[in-house]
Backbone as CSV, one residue per row, in Angstrom:
resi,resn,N_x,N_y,N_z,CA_x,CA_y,CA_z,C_x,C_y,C_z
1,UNK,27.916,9.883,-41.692,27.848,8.676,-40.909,28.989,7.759,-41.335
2,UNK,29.778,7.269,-40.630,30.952,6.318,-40.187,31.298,5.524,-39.863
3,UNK,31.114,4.228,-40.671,30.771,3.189,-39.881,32.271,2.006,-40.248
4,UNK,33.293,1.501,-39.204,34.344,1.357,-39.235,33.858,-0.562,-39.106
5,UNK,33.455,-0.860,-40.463,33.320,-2.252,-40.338,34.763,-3.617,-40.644
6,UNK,34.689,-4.370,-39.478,36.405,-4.847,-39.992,35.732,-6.903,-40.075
7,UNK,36.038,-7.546,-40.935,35.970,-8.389,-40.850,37.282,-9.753,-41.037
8,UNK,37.150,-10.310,-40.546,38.504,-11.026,-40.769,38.257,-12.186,-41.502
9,UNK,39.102,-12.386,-42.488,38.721,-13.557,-43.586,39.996,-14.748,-43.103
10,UNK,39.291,-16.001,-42.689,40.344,-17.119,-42.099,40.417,-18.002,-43.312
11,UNK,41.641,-17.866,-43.533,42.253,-19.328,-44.967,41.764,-18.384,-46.235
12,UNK,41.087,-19.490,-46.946,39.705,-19.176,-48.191,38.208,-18.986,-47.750
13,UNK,38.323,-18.823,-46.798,36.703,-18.455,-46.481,36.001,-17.381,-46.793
14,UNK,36.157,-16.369,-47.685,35.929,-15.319,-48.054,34.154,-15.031,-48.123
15,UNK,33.530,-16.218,-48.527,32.608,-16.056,-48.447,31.312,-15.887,-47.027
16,UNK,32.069,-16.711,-46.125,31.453,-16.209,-44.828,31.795,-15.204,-44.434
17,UNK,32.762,-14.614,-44.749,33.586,-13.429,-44.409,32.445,-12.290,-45.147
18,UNK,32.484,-12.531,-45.930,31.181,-11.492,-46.936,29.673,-11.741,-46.089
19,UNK,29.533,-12.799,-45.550,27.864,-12.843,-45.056,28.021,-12.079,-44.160
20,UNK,29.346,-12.393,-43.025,29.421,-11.389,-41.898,29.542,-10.431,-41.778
21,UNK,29.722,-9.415,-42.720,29.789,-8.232,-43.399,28.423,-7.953,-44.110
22,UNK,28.090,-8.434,-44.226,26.408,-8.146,-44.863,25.529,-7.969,-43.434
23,UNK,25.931,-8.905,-42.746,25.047,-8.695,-41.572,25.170,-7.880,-40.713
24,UNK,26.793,-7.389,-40.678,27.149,-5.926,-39.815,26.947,-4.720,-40.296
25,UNK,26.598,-4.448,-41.518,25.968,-3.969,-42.359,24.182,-3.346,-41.971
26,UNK,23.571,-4.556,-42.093,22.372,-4.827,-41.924,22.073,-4.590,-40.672
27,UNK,22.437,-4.871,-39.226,22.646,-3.941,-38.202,22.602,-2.618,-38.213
28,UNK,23.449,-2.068,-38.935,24.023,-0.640,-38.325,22.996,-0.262,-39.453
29,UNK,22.029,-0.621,-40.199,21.057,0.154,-40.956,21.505,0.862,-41.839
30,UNK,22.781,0.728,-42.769,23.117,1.321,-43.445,22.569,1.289,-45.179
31,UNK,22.296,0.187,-45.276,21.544,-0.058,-46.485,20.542,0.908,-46.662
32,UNK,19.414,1.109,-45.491,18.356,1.492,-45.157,19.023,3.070,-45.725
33,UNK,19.760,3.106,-44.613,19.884,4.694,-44.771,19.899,5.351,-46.462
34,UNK,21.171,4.712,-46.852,21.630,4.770,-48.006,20.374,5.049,-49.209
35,UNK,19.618,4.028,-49.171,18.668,4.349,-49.882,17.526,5.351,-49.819
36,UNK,17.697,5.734,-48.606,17.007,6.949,-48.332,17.276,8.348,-48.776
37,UNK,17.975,7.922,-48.437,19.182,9.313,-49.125,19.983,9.680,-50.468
38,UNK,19.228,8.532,-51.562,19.487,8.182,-52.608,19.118,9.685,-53.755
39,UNK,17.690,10.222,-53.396,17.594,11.067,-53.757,17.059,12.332,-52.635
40,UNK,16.633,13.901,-53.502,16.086,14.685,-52.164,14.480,14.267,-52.089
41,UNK,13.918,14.500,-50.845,12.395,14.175,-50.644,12.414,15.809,-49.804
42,UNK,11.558,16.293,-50.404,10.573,17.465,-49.812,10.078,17.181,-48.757
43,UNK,10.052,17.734,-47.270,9.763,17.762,-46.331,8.611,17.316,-45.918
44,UNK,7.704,17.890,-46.929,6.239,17.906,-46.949,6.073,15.745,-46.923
45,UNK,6.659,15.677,-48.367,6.729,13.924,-48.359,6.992,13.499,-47.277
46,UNK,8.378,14.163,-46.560,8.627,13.021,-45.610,7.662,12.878,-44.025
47,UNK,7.223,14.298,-44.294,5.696,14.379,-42.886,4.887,13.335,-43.628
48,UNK,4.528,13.498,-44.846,3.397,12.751,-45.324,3.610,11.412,-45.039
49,UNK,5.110,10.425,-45.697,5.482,8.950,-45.302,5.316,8.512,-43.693
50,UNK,5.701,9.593,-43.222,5.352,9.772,-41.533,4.556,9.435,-40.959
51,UNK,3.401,9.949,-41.477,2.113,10.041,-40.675,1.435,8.791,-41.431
52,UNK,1.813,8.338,-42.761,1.306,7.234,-43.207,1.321,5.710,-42.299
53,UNK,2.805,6.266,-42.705,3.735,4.525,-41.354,2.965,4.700,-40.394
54,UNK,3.094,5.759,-39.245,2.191,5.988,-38.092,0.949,5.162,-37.868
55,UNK,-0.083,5.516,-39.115,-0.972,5.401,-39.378,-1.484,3.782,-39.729
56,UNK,-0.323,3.199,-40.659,-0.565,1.748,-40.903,-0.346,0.978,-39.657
57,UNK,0.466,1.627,-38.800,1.052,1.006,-37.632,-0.590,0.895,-36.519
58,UNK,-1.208,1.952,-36.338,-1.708,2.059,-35.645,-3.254,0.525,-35.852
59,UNK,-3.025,0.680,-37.297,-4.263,-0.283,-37.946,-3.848,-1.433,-37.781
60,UNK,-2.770,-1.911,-37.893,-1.834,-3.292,-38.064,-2.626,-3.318,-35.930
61,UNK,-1.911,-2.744,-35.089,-2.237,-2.830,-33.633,-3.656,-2.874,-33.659
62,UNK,-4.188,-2.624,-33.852,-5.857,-2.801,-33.713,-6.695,-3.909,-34.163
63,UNK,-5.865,-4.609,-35.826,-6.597,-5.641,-36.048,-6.207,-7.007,-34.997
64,UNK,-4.870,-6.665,-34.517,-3.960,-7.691,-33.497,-5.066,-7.322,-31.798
65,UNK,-5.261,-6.822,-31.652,-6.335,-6.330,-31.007,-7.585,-7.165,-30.936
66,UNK,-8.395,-6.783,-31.707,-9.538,-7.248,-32.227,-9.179,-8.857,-32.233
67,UNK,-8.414,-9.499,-33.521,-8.226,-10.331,-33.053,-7.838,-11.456,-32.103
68,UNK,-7.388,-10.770,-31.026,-7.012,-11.286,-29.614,-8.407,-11.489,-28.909
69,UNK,-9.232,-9.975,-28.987,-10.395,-10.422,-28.487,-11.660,-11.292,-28.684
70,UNK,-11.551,-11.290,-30.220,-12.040,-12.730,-30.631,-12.140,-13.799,-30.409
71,UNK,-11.026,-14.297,-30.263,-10.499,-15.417,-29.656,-10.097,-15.916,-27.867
72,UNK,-10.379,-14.714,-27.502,-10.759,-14.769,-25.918,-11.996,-14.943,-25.929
């Protein structure tokens, strides 16, 4: 993965120049990636993290749920 980040630094501003670069960064999910890929994960783990997220996701939607209907 290739990610051709260019930022332009005006005068001494170096430091906004660095936020804007953190944030084009933070976009393109590279942090994310990076750390993912930090070490190997066994397949098996990564079905398992899978179906976990899935899974919290599905509970997180349901209490948002529930609580909607509550309050109707």
């Amino acid at each position: 993965m290739a990610v051709n980040a260019i930022v332009r630094v005006d005068g001494d501003n170096v430091d906004h120049a660095l936020k804007l670069l953190k944030k084009k960064i933070e976009r393109e999910g590279l942090i994310r990636e990076i750390k993912k890929h930090a070490y190997y994960e066994k397949p098996t783990e990564v079905r398992r993290k899978k179906l976990l997220k899935a899974r919290r996701k599905q509970q997180k939607l349901q209490r948002k749920l529930q609580k909607s209907y509550k309050n109707a």
